[in-house]
C-alpha positions in Angstrom: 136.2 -22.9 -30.9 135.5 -19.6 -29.0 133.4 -20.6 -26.0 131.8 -18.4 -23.0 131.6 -21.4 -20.8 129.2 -21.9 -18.2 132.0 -22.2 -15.6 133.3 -18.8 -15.8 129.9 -17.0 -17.5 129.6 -15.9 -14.0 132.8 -13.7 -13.2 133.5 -12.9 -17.2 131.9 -11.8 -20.4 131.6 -13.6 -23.6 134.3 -10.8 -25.0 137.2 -11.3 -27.9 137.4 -7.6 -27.8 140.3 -6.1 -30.1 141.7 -9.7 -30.6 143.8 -10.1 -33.9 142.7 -13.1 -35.1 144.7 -14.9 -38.2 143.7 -18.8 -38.7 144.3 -21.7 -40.6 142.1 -25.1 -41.2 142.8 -27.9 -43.2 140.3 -30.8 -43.7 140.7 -33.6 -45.5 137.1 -35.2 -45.1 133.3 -33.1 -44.7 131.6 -32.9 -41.5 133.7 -30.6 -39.4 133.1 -27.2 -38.3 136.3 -24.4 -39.7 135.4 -21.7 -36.3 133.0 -21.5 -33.9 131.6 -18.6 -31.8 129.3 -20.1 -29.3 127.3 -19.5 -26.1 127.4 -15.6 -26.9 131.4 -15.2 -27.6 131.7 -12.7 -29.6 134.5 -10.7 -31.5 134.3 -6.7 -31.4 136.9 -3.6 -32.4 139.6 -6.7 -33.6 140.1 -9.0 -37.3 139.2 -12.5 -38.1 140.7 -14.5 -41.0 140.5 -17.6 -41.8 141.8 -19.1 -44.3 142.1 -23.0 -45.4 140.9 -25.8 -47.1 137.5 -27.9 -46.2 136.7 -31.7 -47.7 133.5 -33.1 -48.8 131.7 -36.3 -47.9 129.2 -38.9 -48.9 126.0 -38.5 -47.3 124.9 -34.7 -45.9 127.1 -32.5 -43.5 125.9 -30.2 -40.8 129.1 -28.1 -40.7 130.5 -24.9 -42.3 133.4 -22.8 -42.7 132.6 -20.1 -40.1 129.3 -20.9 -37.1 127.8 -17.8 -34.9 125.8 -19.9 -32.5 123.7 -19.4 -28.9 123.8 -16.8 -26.6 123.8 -16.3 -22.4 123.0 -14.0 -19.6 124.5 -13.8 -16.7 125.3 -11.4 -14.1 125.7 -8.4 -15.6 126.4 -9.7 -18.8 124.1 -10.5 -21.7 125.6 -11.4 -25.1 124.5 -13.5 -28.4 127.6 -15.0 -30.4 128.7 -12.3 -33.2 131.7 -10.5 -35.1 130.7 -6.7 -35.4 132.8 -3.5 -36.6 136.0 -6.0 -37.3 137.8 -7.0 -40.5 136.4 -10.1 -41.3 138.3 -11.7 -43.9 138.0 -15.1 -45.5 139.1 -17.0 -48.6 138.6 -21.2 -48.2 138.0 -23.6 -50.5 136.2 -26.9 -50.7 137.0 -30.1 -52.5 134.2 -32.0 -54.2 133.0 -34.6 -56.1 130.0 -36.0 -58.0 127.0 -37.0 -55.4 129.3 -35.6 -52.5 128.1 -32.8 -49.7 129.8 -29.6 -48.2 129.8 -27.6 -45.1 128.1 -24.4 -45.5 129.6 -21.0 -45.7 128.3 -19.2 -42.3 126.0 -20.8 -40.6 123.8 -18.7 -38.1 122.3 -20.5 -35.0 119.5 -17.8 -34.9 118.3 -14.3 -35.4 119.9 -13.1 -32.8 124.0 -14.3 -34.0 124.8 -11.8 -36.5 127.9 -10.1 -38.3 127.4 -6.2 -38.5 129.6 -3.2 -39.5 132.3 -5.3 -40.7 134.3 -5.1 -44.1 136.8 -7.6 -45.8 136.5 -10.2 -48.3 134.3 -13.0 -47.9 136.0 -15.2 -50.8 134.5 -19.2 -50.8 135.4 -21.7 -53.7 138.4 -19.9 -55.3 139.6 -22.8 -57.0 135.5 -23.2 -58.3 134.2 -26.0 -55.8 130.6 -25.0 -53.9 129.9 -24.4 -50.5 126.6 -25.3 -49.7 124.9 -21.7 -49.0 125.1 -19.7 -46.3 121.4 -19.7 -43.8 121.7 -16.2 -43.6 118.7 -14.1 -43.6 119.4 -10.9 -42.8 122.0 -11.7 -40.3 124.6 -10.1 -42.0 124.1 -6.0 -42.4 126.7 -3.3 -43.4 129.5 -5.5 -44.6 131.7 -3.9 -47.0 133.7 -5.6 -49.4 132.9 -8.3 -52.0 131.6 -11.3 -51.6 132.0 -15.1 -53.6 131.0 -18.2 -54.0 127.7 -17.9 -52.1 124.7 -15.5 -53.2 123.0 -15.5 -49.6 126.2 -12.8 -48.9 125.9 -9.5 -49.3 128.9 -8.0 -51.1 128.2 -9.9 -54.4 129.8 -7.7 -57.4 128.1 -10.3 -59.9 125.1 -9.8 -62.4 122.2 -11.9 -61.4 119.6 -11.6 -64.5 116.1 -12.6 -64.9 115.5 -13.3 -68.5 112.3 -15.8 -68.4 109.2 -16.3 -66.9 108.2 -12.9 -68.1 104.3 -12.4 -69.3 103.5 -12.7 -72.9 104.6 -10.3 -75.3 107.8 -8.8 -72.5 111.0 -10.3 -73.7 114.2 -9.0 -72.5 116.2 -8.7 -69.0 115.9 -7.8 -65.0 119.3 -7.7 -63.5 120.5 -6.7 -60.0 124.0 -7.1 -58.4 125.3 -6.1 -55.0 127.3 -3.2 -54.7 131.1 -3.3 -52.2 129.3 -1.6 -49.9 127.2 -4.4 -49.0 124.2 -2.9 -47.9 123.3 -1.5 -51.5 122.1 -3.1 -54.6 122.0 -1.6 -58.4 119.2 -3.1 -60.4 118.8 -2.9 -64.6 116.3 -3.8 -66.7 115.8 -3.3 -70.7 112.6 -5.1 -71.8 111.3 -5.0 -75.3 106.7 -5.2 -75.4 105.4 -6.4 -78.7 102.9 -5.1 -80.5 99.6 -5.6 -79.1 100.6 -6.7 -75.4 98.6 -5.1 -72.7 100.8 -3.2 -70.2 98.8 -2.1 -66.6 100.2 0.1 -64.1 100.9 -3.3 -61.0 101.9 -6.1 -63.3 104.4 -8.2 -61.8 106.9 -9.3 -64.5 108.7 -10.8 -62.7 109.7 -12.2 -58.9 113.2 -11.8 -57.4 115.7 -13.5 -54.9 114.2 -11.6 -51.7 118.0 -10.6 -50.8 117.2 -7.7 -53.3 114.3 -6.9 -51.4 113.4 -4.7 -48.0 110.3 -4.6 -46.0 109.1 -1.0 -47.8 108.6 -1.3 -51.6 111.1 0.7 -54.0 110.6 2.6 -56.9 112.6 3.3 -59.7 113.1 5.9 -62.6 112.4 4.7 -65.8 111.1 5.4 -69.4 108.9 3.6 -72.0 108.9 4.7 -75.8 106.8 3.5 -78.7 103.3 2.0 -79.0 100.8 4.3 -77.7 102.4 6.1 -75.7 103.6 10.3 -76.4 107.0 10.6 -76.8 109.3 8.9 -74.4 107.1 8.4 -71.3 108.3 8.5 -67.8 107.4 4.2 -66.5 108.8 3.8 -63.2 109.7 0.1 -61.7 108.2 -1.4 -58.4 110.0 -3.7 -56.1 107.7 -5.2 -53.4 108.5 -6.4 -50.2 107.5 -9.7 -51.4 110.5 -9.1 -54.1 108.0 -9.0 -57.0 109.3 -6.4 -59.5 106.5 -4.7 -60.9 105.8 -2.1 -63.9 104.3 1.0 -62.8 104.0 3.5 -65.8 101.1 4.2 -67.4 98.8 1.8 -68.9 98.0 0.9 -72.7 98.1 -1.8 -74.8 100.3 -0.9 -78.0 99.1 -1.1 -81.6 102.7 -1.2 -82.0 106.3 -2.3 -80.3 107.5 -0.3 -77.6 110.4 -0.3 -75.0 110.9 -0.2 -71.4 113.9 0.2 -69.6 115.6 2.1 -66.8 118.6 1.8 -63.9 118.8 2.6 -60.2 120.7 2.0 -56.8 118.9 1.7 -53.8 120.0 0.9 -50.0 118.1 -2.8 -49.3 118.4 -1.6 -46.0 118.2 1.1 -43.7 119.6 -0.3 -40.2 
């Protein structure tokens, strides 16, 4: 536990400045937290692993592997709990069973306790148990490195593809993944329109995990072939801020088959 107390908030600050952190938890039953940053502690310019294993337990938990919670201001000092421009390096697991509950990843206590600028590994599950996910939402920004076991974290190298829910006639697959940057994403998509299957310029084929989304919309290059179309036609993609991924080429409905596909990388955010 890394606490700005209330006794010395008044004649300190809330700093772990350039502290080389290296630490080890082992739990044999749910329920506890791993480390805590609380009442605006904070770790800046230093390194924070933590390694370790974390148990499960029968009814639900309120705990998890690594908590950035509250904030103070006092005297001349004024900070929320957070890690920023720091290695931050994990790699826990979690034992489980059937009908059992697990601490989250990170848990965030609000907006205002964030991780920022760091890089590292954020590794949870190696040995292929689940975390519950992390309550992240947008707390974490410019991590680099890779990311497991939790898609709320950035730094996911894995595939996530969206091959239903598609309208009529569009078969095929979306699919976006994380780059080890952290703060960009590559998206793919290669979807086959059958024969008589109206197309307009706006349709939403299909709605994404927001984590690939930003507050202004995203286009990207693509082409569509076939049907009624001349040639191979440029048919850009649409992501929305409301993470709905749209087709925005020209409009036709196709006597015959046709195909639409492209790839891009885009920065979800831009700080």
């Amino acid at each position: 536990m890394f606490d700005w107390t209330t006794t010395v908030s008044s004649t300190s600050s809330g700093s772990f400045e350039r502290c080389d952190l290296d630490l080890y938890v082992n739990q044999n039953k749910g329920g506890f937290d791993g480390v805590v940053l609380k009442n605006g502690a904070f770790v800046t310019n230093g390194s924070l692993k933590i390694r370790g294993n974390f148990g499960y337990a029968a009814s639900t938990v309120n705990s998890a592997a690594l908590r950035l919670t509250g904030s103070q201001s006092t005297s001349s000092y004024s900070n929320a709990s957070g890690i920023a421009d720091s290695l931050l390096d994990i790699g826990v697991e979690c034992a489980s069973a059937a009908g059992s509950f697990t601490p989250q990843t990170i848990a965030f206590g609000s907006s205002a306790n964030s991780i920022s600028g760091c890089y590292g590994a954020l590794s949870f599950g190696a040995a292929g148990n689940t975390f519950a996910e992390s309550n992240n939402d947008g707390n974490i920004t410019y991590f680099v490195g890779q990311a497991t076991g939790d898609s709320t974290l950035p730094g996911q190298t894995r595939w996530v593809k969206y091959s239903s829910g598609f309208p009529a006639g569009i078969t095929g697959g979306v699919s976006f993944r994380y780059l080890p940057t952290g703060n960009e994403v590559m998206v793919s998509w290669a979807l086959a329109i059958a024969a008589g299957t109206t197309l307009k310029s706006g349709t939403v084929i299909v709605t994404v995990d927001p984590i690939y989304a930003y507050t202004d919309n995203k286009i990207f290059p693509g082409n569509n072939e076939g049907a009624d179309l001349t040639g191979n036609a440029y048919a850009p993609a649409w992501l929305t801020s409301a993470a709905a991924f749209k087709y925005a080429g020209p409009s036709y409905e196709g006597t015959t088959a046709s195909y639409w596909y492209g790839q891009a990388v885009y920065t979800r955010s831009a700080g």
